[in-house]
ROLOLO-267429 format. One record per residue: residue in three letters; z, x, y of N, C-alpha, C, CB in turn. Coordinates in steps of 0.02 Angstrom, whole numbers, padded with zeros to 5 digits, always signed. Atoms other than C-alpha are relative to their C-alpha. Glycine has a CB too. Layout:
N
ALAZXYZXYZXYZXY/...
END
This chain:
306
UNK+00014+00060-00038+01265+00339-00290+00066-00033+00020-00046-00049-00040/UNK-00053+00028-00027+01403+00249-00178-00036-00050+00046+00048+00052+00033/UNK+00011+00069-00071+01406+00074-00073+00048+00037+00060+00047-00104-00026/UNK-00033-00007-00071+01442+00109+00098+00041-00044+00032-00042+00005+00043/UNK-00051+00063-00003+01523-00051+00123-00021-00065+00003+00041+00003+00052/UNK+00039+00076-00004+01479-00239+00115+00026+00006+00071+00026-00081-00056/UNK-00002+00038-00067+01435-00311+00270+00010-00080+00002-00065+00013+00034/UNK-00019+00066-00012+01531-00477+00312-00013-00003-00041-00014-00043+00041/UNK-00001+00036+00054+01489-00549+00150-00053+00021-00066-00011-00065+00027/UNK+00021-00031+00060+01435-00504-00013-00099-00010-00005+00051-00046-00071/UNK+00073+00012-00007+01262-00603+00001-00036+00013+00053-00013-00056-00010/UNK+00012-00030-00055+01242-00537+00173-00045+00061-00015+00061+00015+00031/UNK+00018-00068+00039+01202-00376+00070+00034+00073+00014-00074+00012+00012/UNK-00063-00044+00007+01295-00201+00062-00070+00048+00008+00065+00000-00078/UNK+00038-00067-00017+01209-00014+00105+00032+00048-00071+00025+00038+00093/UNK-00021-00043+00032+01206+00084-00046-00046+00081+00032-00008-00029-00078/UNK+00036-00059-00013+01172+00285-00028+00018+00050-00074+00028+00036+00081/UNK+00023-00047+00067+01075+00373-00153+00006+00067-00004-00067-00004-00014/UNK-00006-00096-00009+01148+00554-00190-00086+00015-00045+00102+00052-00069/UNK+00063-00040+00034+01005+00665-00246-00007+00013-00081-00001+00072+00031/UNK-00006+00006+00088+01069+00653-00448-00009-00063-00007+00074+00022-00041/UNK-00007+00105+00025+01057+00438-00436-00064+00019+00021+00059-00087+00052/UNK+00080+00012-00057+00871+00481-00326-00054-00031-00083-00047+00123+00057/UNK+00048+00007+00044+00786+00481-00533+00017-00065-00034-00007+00059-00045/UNK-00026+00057+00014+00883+00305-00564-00057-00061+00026+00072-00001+00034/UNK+00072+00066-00047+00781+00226-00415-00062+00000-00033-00032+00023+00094/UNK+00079+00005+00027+00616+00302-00501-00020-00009-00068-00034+00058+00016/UNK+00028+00027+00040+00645+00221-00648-00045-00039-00029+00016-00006-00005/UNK+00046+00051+00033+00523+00130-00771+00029-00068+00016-00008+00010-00081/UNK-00017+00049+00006+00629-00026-00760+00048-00027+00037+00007-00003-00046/UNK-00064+00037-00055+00696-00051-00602-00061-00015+00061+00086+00072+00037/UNK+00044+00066-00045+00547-00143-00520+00024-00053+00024-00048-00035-00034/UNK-00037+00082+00025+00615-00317-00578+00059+00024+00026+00009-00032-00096/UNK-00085-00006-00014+00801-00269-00566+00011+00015+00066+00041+00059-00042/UNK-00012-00012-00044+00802-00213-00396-00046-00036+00067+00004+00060-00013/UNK+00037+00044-00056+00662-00326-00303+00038-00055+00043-00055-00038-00035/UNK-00041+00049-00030+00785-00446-00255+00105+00017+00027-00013-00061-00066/UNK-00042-00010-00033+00932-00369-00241+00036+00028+00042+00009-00001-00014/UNK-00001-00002-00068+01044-00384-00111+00061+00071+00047+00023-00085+00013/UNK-00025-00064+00003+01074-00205-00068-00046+00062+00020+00022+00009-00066/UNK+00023-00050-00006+01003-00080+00046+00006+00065-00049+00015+00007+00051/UNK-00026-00078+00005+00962+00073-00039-00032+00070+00033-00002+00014-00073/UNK+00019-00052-00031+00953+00235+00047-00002+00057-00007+00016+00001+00032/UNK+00022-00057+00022+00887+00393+00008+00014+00069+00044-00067-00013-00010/UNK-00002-00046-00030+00919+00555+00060-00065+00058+00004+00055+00018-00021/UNK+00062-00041+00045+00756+00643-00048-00047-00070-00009+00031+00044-00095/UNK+00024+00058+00003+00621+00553-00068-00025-00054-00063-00041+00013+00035/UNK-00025+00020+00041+00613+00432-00183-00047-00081+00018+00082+00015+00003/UNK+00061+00077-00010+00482+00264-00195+00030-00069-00006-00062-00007-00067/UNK-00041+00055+00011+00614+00140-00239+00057-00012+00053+00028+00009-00066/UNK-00050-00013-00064+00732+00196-00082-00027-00036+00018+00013+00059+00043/UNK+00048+00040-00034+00690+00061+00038+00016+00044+00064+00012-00089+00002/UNK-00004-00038-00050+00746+00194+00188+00004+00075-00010+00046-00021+00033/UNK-00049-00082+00002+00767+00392+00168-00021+00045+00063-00022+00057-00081/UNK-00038-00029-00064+00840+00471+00299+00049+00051-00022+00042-00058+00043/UNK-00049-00053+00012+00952+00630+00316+00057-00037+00007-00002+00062+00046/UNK-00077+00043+00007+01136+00596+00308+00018-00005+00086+00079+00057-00055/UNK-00012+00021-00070+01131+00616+00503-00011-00064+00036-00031+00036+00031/UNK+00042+00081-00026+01025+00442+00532+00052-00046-00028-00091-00024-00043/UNK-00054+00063+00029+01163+00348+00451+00032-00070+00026+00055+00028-00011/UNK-00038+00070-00024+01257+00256+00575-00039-00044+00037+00059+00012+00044/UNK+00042+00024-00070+01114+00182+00666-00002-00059-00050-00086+00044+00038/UNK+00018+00044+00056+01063+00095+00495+00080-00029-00002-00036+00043-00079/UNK-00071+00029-00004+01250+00072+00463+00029-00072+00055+00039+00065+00023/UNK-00015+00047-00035+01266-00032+00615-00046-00044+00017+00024+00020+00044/UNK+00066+00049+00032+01117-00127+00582+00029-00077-00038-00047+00054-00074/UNK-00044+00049+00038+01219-00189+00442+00078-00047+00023+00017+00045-00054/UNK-00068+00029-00024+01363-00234+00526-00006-00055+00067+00049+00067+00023/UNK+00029+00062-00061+01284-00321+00677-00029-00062-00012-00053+00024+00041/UNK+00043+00068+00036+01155-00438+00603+00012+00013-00088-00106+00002+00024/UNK-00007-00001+00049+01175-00437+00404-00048-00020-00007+00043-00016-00022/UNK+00049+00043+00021+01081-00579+00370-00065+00022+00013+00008-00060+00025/UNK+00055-00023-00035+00944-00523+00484-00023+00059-00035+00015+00014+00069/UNK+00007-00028+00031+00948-00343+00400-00024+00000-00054+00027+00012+00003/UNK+00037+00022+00060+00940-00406+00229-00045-00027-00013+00017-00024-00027/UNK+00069+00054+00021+00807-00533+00240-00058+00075+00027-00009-00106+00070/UNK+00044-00045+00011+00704-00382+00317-00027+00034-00056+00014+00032+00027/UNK+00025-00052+00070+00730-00255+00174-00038-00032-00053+00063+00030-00044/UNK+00041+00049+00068+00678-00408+00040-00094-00003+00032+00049-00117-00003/UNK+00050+00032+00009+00554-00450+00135-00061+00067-00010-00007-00056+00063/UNK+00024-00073+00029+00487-00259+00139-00019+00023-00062+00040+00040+00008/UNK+00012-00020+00112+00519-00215-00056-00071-00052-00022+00105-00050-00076/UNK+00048+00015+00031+00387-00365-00077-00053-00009+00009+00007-00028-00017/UNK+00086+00024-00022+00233-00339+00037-00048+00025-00025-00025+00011+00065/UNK+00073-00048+00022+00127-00203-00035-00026-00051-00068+00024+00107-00033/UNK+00053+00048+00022+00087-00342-00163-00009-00047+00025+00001-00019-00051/UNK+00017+00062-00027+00052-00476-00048-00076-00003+00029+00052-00015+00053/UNK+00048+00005-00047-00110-00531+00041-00006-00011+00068-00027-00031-00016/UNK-00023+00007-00068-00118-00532+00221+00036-00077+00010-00067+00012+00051/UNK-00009+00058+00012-00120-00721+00199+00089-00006-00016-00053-00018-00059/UNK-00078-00010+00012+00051-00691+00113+00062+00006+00035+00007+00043-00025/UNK-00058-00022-00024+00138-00592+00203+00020-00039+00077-00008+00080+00003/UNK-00007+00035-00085+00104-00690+00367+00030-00046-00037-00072-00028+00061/UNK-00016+00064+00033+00147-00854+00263+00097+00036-00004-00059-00019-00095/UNK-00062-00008+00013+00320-00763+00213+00062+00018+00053-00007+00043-00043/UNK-00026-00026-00075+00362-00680+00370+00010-00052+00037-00047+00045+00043/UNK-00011+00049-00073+00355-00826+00482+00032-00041-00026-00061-00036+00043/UNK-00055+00059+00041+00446-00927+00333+00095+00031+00032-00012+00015-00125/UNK-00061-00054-00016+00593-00788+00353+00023-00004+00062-00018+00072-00006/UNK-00010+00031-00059+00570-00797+00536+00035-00072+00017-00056-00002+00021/UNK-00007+00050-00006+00600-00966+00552+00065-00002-00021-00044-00033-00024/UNK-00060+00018+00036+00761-00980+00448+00048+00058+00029-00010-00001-00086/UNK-00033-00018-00040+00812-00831+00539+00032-00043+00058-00031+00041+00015/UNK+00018+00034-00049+00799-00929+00690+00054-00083+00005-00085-00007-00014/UNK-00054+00044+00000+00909-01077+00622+00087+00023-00007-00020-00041-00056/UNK-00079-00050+00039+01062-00931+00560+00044+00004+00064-00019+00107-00035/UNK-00066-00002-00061+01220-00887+00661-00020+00048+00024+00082+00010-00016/UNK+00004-00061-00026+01162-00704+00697-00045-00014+00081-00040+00052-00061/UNK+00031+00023-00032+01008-00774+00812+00040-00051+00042-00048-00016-00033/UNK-00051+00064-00015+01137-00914+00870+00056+00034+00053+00045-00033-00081/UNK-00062-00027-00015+01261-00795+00935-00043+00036+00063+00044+00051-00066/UNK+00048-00037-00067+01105-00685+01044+00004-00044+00055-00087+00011-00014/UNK+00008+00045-00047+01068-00840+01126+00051-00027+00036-00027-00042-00022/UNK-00079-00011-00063+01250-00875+01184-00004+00031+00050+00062+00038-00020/UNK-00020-00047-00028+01262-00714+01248-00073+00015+00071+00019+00061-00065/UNK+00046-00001-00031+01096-00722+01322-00054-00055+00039-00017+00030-00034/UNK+00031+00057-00025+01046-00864+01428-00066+00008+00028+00039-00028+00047/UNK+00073+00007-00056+00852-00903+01480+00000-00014+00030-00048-00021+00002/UNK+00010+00065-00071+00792-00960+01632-00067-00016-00002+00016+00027+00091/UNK+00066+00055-00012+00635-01038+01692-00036+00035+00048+00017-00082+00029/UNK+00003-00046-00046+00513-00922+01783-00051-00059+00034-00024+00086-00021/UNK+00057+00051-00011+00389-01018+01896-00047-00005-00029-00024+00000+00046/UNK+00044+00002+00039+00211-01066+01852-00049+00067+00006-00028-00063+00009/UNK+00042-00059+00008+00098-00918+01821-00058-00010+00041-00020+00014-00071/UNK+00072+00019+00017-00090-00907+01891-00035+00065-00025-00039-00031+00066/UNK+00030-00038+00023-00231-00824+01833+00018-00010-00094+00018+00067+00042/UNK-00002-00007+00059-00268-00789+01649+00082+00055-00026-00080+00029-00014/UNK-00052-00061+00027-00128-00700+01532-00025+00042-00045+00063-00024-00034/UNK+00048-00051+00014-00283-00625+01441-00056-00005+00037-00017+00003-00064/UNK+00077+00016-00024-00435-00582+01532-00048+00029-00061-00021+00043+00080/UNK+00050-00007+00042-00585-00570+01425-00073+00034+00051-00009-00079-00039/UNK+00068-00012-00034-00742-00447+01499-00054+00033-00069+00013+00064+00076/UNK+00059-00021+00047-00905-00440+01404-00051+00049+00023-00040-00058-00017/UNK+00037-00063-00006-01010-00278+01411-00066-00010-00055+00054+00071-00020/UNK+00048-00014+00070-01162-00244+01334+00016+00041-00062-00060+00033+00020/UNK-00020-00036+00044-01091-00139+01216+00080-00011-00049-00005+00056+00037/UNK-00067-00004+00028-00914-00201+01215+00026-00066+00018+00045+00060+00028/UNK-00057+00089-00004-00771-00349+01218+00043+00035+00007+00019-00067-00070/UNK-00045-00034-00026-00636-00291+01337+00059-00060-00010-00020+00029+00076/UNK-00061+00035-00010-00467-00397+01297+00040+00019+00034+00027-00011-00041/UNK-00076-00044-00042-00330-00341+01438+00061-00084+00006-00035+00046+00127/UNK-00050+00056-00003-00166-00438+01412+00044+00003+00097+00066+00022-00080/UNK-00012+00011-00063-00114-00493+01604+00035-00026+00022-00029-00014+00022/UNK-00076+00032-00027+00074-00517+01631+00007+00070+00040+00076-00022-00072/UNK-00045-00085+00002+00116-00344+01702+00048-00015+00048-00047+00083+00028/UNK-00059+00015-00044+00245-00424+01825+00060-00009-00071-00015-00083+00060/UNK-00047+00032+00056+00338-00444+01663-00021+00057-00056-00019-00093-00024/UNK+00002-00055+00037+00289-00279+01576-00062-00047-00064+00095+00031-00028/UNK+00020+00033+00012+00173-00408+01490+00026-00022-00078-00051+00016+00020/UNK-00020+00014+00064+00283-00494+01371-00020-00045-00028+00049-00005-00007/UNK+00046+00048+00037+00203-00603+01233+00028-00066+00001-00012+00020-00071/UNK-00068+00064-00003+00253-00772+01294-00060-00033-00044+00038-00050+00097/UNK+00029+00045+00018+00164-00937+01206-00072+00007+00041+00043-00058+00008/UNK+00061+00000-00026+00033-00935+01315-00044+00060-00004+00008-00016+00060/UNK+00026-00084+00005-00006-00751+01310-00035-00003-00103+00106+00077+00018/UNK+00015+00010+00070-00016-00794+01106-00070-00038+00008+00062-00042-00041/UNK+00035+00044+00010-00116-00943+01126-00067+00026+00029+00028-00058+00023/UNK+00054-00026-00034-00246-00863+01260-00057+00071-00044+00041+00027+00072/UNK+00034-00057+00060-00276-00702+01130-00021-00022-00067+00052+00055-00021/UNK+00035+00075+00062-00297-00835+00995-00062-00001-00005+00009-00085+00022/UNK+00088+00034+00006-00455-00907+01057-00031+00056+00052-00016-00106+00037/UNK+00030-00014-00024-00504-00767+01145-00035+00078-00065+00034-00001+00070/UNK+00018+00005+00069-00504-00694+00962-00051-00021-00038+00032-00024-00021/UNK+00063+00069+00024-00598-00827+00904-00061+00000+00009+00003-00063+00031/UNK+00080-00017-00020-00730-00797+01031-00041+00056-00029-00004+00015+00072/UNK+00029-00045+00025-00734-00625+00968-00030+00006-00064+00033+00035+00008/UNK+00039-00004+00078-00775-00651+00794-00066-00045-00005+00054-00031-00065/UNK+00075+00028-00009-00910-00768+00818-00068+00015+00031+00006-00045+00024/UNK+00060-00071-00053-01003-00619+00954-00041-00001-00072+00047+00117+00034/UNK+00080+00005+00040-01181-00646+00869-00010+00075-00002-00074-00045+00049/UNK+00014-00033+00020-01190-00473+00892+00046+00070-00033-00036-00003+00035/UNK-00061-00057+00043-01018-00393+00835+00020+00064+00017-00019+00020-00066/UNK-00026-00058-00046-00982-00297+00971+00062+00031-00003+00000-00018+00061/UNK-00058-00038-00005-00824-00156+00965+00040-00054+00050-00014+00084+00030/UNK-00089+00043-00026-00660-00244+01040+00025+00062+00033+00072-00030-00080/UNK-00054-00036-00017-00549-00154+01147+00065-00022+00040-00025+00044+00029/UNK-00045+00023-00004-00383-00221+01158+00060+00065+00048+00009-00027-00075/UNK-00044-00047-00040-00276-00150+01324+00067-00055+00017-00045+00033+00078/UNK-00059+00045-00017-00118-00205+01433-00019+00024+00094+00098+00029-00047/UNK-00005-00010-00050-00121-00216+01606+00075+00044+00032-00016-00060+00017/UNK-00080-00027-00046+00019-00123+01729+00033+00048-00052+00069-00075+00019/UNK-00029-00032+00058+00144-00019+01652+00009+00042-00082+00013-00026+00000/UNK-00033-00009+00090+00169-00056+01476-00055-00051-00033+00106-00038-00020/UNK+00049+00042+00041+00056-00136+01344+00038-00057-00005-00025+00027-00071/UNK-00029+00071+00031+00174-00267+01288+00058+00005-00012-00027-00026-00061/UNK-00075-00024+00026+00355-00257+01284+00023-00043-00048+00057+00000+00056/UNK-00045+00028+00047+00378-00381+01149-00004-00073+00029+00077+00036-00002/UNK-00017+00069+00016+00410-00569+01129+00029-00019+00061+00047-00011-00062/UNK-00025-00009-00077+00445-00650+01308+00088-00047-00013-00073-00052+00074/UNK-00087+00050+00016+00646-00700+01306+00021-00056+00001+00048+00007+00034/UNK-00001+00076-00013+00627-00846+01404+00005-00058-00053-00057-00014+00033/UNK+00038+00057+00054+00547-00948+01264+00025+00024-00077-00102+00005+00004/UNK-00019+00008+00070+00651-00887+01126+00028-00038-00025+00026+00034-00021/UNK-00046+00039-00007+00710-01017+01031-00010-00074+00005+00028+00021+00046/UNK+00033+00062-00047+00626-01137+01140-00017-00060-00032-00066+00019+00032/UNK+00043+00058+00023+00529-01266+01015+00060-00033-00029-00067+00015-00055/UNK-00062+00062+00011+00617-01418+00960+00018+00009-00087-00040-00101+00020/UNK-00025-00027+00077+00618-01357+00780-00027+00054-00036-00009-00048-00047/UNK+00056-00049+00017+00572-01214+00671-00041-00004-00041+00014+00048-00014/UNK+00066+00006+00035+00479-01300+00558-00056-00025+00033+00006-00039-00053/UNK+00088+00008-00059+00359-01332+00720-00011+00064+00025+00001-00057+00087/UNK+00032-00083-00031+00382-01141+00767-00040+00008-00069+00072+00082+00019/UNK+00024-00045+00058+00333-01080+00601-00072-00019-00025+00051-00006-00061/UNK+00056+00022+00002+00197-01222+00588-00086+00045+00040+00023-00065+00028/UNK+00032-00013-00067+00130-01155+00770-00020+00081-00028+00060-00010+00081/UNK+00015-00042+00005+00133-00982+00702-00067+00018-00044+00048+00019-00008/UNK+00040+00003+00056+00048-01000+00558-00068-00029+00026+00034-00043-00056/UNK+00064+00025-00008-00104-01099+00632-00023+00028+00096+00007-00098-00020/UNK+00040-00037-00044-00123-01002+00802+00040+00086+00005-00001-00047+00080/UNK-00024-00067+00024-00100-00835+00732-00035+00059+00012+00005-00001-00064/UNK+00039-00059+00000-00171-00686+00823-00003+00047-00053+00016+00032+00050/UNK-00004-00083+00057-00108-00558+00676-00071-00014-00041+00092+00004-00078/UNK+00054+00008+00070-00239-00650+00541-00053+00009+00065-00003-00093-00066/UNK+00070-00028-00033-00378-00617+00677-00008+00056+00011-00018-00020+00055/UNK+00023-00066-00012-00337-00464+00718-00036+00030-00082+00073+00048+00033/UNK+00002-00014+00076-00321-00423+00514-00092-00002+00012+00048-00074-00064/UNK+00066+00012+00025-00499-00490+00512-00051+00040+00052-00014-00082-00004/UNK+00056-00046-00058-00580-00405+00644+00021+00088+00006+00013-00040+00098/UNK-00035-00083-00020-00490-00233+00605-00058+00040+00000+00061+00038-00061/UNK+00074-00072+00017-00655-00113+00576-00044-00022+00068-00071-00016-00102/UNK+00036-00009-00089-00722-00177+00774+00051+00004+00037-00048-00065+00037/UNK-00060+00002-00033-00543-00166+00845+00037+00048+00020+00032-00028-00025/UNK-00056-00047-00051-00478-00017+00963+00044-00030+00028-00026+00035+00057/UNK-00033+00030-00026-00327-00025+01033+00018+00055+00048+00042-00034-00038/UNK-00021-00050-00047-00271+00067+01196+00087-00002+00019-00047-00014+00066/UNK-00071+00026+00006-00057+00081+01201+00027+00049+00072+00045+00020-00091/UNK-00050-00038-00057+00040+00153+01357+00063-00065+00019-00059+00025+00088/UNK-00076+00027-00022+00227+00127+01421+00034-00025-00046+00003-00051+00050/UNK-00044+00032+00054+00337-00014+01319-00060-00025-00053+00052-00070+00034/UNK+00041+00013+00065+00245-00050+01149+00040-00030-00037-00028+00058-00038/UNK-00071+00034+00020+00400-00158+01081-00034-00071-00055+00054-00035+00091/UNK+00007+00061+00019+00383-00311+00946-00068+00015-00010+00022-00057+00044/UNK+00095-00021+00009+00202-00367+00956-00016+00015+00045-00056-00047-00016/UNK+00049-00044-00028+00159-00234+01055-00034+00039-00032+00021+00034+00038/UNK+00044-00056+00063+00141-00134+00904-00024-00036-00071+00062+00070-00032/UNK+00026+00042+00065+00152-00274+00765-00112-00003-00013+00042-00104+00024/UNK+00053-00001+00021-00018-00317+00804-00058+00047+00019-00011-00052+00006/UNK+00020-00062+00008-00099-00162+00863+00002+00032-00070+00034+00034+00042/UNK+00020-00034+00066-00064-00106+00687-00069-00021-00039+00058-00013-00049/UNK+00068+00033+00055-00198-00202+00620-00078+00019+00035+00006-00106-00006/UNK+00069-00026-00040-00354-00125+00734-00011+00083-00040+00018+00007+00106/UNK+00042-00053+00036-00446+00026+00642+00025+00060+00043-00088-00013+00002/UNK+00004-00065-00048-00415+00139+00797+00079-00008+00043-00082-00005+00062/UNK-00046-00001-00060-00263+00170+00905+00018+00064+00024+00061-00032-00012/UNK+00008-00068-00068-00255+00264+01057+00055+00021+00025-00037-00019+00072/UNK-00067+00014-00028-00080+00305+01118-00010+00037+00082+00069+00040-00056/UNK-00010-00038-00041-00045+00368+01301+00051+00057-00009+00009-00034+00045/UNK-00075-00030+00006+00090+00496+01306+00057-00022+00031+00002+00059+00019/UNK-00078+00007-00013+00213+00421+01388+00006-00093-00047+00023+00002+00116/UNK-00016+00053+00029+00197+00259+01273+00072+00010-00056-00068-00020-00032/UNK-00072-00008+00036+00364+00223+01175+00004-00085-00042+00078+00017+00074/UNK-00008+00049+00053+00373+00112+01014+00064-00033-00016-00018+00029-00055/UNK-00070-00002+00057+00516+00021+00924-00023-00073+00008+00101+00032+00021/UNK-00011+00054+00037+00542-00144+00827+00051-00027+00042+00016+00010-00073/UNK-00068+00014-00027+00701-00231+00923+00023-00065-00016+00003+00006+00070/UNK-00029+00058+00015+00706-00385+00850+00054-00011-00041-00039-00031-00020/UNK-00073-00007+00030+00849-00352+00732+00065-00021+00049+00009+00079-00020/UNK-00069+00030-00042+00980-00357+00894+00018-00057+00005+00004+00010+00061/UNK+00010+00056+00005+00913-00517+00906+00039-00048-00056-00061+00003-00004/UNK-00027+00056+00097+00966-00581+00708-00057-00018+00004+00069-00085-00013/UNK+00064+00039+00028+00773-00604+00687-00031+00085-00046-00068-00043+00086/UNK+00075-00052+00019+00619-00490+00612-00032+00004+00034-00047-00008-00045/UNK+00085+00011-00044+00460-00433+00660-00022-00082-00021-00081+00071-00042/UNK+00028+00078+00009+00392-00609+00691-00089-00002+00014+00046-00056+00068/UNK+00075+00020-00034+00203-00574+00761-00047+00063-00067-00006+00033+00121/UNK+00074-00026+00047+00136-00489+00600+00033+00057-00020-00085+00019+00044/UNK-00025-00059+00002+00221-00339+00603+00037+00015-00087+00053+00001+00066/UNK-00009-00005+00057+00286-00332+00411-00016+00001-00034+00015-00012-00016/UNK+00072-00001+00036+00116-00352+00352-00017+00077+00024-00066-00069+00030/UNK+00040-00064-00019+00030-00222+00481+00028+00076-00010-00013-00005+00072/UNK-00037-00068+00000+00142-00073+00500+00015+00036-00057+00058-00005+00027/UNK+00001-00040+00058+00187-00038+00316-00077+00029-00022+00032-00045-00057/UNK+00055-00015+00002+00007-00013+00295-00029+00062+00024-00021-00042+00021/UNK+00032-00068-00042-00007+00126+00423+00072+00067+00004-00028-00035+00103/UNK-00049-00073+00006+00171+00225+00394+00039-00038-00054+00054+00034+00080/UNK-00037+00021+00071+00249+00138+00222+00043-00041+00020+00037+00055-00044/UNK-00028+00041-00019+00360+00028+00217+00099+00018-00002-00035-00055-00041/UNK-00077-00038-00044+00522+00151+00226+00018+00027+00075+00015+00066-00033/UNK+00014-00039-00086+00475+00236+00399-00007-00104+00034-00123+00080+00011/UNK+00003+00076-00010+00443+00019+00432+00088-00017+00020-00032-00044-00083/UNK-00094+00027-00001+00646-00021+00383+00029+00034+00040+00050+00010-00066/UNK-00087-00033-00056+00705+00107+00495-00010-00008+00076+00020+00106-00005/UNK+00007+00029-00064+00617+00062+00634+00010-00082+00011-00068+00018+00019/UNK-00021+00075-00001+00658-00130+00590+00068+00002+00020-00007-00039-00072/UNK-00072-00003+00010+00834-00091+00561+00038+00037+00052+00015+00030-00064/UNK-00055-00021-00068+00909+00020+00679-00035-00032+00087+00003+00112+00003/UNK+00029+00012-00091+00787-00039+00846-00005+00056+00028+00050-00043+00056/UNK+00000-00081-00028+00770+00150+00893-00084-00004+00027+00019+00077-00077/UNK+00040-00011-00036+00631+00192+01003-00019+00069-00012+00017-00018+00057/UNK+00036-00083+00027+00484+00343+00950-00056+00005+00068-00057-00002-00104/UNK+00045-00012-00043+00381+00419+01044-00073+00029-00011+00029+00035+00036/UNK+00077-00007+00025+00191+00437+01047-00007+00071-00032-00060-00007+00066/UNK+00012-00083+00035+00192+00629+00975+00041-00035-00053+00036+00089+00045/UNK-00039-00001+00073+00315+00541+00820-00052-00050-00023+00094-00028-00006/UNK+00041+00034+00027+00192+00406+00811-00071+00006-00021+00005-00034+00027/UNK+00044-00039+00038+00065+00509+00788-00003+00040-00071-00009+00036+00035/UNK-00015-00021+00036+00158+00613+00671+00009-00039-00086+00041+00023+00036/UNK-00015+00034+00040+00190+00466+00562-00057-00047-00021+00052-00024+00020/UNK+00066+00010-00007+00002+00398+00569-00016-00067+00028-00030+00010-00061/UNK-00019+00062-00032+00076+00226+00662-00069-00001+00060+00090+00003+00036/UNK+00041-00010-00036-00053+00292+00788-00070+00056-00013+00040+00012+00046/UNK+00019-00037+00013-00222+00390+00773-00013+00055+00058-00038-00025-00032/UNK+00004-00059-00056-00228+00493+00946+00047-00020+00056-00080+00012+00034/UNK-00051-00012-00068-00132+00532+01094-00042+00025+00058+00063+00061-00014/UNK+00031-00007-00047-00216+00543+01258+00024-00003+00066-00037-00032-00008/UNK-00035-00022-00070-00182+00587+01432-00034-00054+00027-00015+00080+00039/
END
C-alpha cells in the first residue's frame, strides 16, 4: 500500500493505492470504524469491499486528477459514499443536499463560477414537463430540448407536482418518464447555479421539493426511457425507476465534480443501489462519460433499444 500524494492539503484528503498483498488489510474485521471517516481515497486494483474505487493501474490519472482539481469536492464524495448503504433514502437525501450545500459555499465551486459566468435566457413558454394521461398509462416528457433539457428550477419544481399527481392516480397507473429532442437531460441547468440567496434556502428548497424521494416512492410503477446526454439528474434520478430503457446512442456520466460539487439531485442514494458504490466513485470522480452497452454491462441500465 502507498499514498499517491496529498492533494493541496492534508484534510483535503490523499489517494492511497492498494497493492494486491495490503487488498486483505482493507477486508479486515476491524477496519469498518477505522476507515469510515477517513480522509483517504483508497484504491484497489483486485477487488476488495473496503476499496472505495478499483480500477486497473491504467484508470489512474483520471481519478488522480480528480484529486488535484477539486479535493474538497472529491473527498466529501468518497465519505459520503463509504456511508450510504446504511442510510435510508430519507438519509441519504438529507446528507447529500447537506454536503451539497456546503459544497456550494467552498472555494472549489467559487473558482467554477469565476471562470464561468451565467447569463439570463429569456422567458420560456409552454410547460417544462408535459404530463399525458392514457388509460393505461402516465406519460411524463421533460420539455426543454432547445437546451438539451437541462434541469433548471422550474423543470424540478414542474416534475415535483407532476409527481405528486402521480402518486395519488386512484388507479396506479405505470409512469413513463421520457425527454423530449435530443437528449433526456443533460444535467443541472448552469444558468441558475449558485443562484439562491443562500444555501441554507437551496438545501431547504431541495429537501422539501424533492423529485428523487418521489421518484424513490413510486419506483415499482416507474419506467424510464434515456437517449443522447443523460448527465447529473439525467441519470441521478432515473436510477430510482424499476425499469430503464437506454437508446444506443445515449451517453452517461456524473460531471459535477469539475464543478467542486456532487451529485446533488439524488444521485448518491440511487446509483449505488443499481452498480455499488465503487463503479458510483469513479463515475463521480473522474466525470468520464459510458456508454449505453457499459451501462448495461454494469446494470446502471436494464435494456438497450434501437
Amino acid at each position: 500500500m502507498h499514498t499517491a500524494g496529498l492533494a493541496h492539503e492534508q484534510l483535503s484528503g490523499s489517494m492511497v493505492i492498494v497493492e494486491p498483498d495490503g487488498a486483505a488489510f482493507l477486508d479486515g474485521p476491524d477496519t469498518d470504524n477505522a476507515l469510515a471517516s477517513l480522509p483517504a481515497l483508497f484504491v484497489s486494483h483486485t477487488p476488495s469491499r473496503f476499496a472505495d474505487v478499483v480500477v486497473p493501474p491504467t484508470d489512474l490519472d483520471a481519478l488522480h486528477e480528480a484529486f488535484e482539481r477539486t479535493p474538497l469536492a472529491a473527498m466529501t464524495l468518497v465519505l459520503l459514499l463509504r456511508g450510504g448503504e446504511s442510510r435510508t433514502t430519507e438519509q441519504g437525501l438529507m446528507v447529500e443536499s447537506l454536503a451539497y450545500s456546503m459544497l456550494q459555499g467552498g472555494p472549489e465551486f467559487a473558482a467554477w463560477r469565476r471562470a464561468h459566468r451565467t447569463g439570463n435566457r429569456l422567458a420560456e413558454i409552454g410547460p417544462a414537463v408535459q404530463i399525458e394521461t392514457a388509460v393505461d398509462t402516465i406519460t411524463l416528457t421533460l420539455s426543454r430540448p432547445h437546451v438539451h433539457n437541462a434541469f433548471s428550477r422550474r423543470m424540478r419544481d414542474e416534475l415535483n407536482e407532476a409527481l405528486i399527481t402521480t402518486l395519488a392516480d386512484a388507479e396506479a397507473r405505470p409512469v413513463l418518464l421520457r425527454g423530449s429532442g435530443s437528449s433526456f437531460c443533460s444535467g443541472g441547468d448552469l444558468d441558475e447555479f449558485g443562484s439562491f440567496a443562500s444555501n441554507a434556502e437551496a438545501h431547504l428548497v431541495r429537501l422539501t421539493r424533492s423529485p428523487a424521494r418521489l421518484m424513490a416512492t413510486l419506483a415499482s410503477r416507474v419506467s424510464v426511457h434515456l437517449h443522447g446526454a443523460c448527465m447529473g439528474a439525467g441519470i441521478e434520478l432515473p436510477a430510482y425507476a424499476h425499469r430503464i430503457v437506454a437508446a444506443p446512442d445515449a451517453v452517461i456520466s456524473l460531471p459535477e465534480i469539475g464543478l467542486g460539487l456532487v451529485p446533488g439531485a439524488g444521485g448518491t442514494v440511487s446509483i449505488p443501489r443499481r452498480i455499488g458504490r465503487q463503479r458510483t466513485a469513479w463515475l463521480g470522480l473522474t466525470g468520464l462519460r459510458i456508454d449505453a452497452s457499459t451501462a448495461l454491462d454494469w446494470g446502471l441500465v436494464d435494456e438497450v433499444v434501437a
